[in-house]
N, C-alpha and C positions, 0 to 999 in steps of 0.2 A: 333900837330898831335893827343894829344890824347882826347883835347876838341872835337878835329870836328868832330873826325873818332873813335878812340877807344872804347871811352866815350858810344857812341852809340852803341855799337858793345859788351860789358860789360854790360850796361842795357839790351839790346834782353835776352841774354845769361843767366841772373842772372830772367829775369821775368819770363823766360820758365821754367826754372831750379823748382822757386818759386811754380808756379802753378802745376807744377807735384809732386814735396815736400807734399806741405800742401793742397793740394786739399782734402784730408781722413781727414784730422782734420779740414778743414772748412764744412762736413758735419750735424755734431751734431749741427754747430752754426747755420747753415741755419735752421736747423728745430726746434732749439728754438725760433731764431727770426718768423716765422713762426706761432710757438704757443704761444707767449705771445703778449703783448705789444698791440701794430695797425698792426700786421702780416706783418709787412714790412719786406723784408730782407737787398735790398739797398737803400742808399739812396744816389739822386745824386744832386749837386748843383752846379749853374753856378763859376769857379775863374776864378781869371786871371792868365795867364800863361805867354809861352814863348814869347817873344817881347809885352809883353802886351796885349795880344791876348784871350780872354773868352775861355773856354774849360768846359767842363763837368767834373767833378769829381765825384768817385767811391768810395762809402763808407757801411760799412754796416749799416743799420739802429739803432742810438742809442738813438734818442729821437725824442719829440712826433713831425709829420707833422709842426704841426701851429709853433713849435719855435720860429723861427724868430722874429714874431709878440706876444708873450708874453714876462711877465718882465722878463731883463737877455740879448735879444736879440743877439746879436751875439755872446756874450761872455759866456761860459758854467760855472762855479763852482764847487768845489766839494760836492757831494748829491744835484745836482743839480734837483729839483722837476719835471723837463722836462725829463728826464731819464725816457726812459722803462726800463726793468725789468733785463736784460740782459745789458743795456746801459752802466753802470757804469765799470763792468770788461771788457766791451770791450774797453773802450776808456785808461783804468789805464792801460791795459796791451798794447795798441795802435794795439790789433788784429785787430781794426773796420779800417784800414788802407790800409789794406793786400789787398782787393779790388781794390788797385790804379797799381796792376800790372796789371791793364788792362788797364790805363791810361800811363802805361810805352808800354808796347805794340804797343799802335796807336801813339805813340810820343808826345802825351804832358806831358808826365814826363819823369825825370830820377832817377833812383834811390835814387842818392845823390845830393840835389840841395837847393833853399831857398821854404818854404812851399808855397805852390800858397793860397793865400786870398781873399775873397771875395771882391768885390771891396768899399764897406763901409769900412771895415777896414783896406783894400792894403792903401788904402787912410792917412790913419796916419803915413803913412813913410811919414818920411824927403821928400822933392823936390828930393833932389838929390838922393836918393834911390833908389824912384819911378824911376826913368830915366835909371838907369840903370841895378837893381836888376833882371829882368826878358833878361839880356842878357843870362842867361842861361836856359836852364830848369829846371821849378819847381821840387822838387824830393820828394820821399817819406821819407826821413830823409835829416838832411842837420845838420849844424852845429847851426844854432837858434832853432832847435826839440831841439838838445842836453841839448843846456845850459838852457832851459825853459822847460826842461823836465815837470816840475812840473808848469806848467802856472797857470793850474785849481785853486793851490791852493794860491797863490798870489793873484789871483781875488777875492779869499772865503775870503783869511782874510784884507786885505783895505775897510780902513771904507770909502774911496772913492769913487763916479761914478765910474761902472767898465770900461766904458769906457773912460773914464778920465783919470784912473790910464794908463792904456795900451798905449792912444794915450801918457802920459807923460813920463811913467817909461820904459814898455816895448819895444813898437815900434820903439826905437829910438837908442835902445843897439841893437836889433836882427835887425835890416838894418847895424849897423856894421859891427855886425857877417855877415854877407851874401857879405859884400862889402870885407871884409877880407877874405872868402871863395873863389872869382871871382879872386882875385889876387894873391893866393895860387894853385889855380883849379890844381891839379896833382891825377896819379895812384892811389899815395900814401895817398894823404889827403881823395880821398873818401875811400878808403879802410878802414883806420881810424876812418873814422866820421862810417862807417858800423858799425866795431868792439866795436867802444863807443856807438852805438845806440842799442845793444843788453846787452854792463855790464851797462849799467843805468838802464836797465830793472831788474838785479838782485842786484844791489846797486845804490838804487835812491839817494843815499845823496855821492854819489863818484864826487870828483872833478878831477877827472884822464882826465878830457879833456886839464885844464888849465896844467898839467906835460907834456902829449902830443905835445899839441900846444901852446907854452910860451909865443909867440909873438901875443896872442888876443887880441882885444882890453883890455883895464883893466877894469876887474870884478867892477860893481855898487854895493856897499854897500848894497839896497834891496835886493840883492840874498843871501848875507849870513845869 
């Protein structure tokens, strides 16, 4: 009941809610992204989402156009040189995000769900991941935002391909987390994964998701 029906019904509520909230404090951001940088203020880019399905994603502008296509490529770092000016506090404090209640709105997200990726990098999950990770909808936090809170900087310090590291270390714990999240799916867990997606924001180095939720997969050695 509350996958099919409430779930839905919980996002509308929470993205309405959202955008009448912080609509006054995403003004000053727009017109900074406005006056610095490449004047962009969003930026949108093809993922994959629900049953595998492309969707547009909503983001605020936080580096340069060409990305993509310079060194680094899908992978960002921290003081990452592709950074506008503005880029950096927006992605640490994950406000450059806040846009995707507009992608909760038309139904290709939910609030709480696995991040939707591009599909270069959707692609480094496991087989079985792929197959099934997008039975839900992607969300704007989920339980792999949580535990890789800090991604960016994982990437900065391996002397490895970054995407080498990712496709090896990363990608293959965070399709856990999301296959563990799909067979938890309640009220309660996304409520949860909400309330830990805002104290990570004021204690990044808090492990209160593993006291929360005890039965996660077990913690990889690279994260401590």
């Amino acid at each position: 009941m509350y996958k099919k029906v409430l779930k839905r019904l919980f996002d509308l509520i929470c993205a309405v809610v959202a955008i009448v909230v912080l609509l006054p404090f995403m003004i000053p951001i727009i017109i900074g992204l406005l006056l610095t940088g490449e004047h962009q203020v969003f930026y949108f880019q093809e993922r994959i989402g629900y049953r595998n399905m492309p969707f547009s994603i909503w983001k605020f502008a936080t580096m340069l156009k060409n990305s993509p296509n310079l060194p680094g490529g899908m992978h960002t770092t921290r003081k990452d040189p592709r950074l506008m000016p503005l880029g950096g506090f927006l992605r640490k404090t994950k406000i450059n995000e806040i846009p995707q209640v507009v992608n909760i709105l038309t139904g290709d997200m939910s609030i709480v769900g696995p991040r939707p990726l591009v599909e270069k990098v959707f692609n480094h999950y496991p087989a079985h991941v792929r197959a099934v990770i997008n039975n839900v909808r992607p969300g704007l936090t989920g339980i792999g935002s949580i535990v890789f809170r800090d991604e960016e900087k994982l990437l900065s310090d391996t002397e490895m391909d970054k995407q080498e590291f990712y496709a090896r270390f990363i990608s293959p714990y965070k399709g856990e987390l999301e296959l563990w999240y799909q067979s938890h799916l309640s009220f309660r867990t996304d409520f949860m994964l909400i309330f830990l997606t805002a104290w990570v924001i004021f204690f990044p180095e808090s492990q209160l998701v593993y006291k929360i939720f005890r039965n996660l997969p077990a913690r990889p050695d690279y994260l401590d």
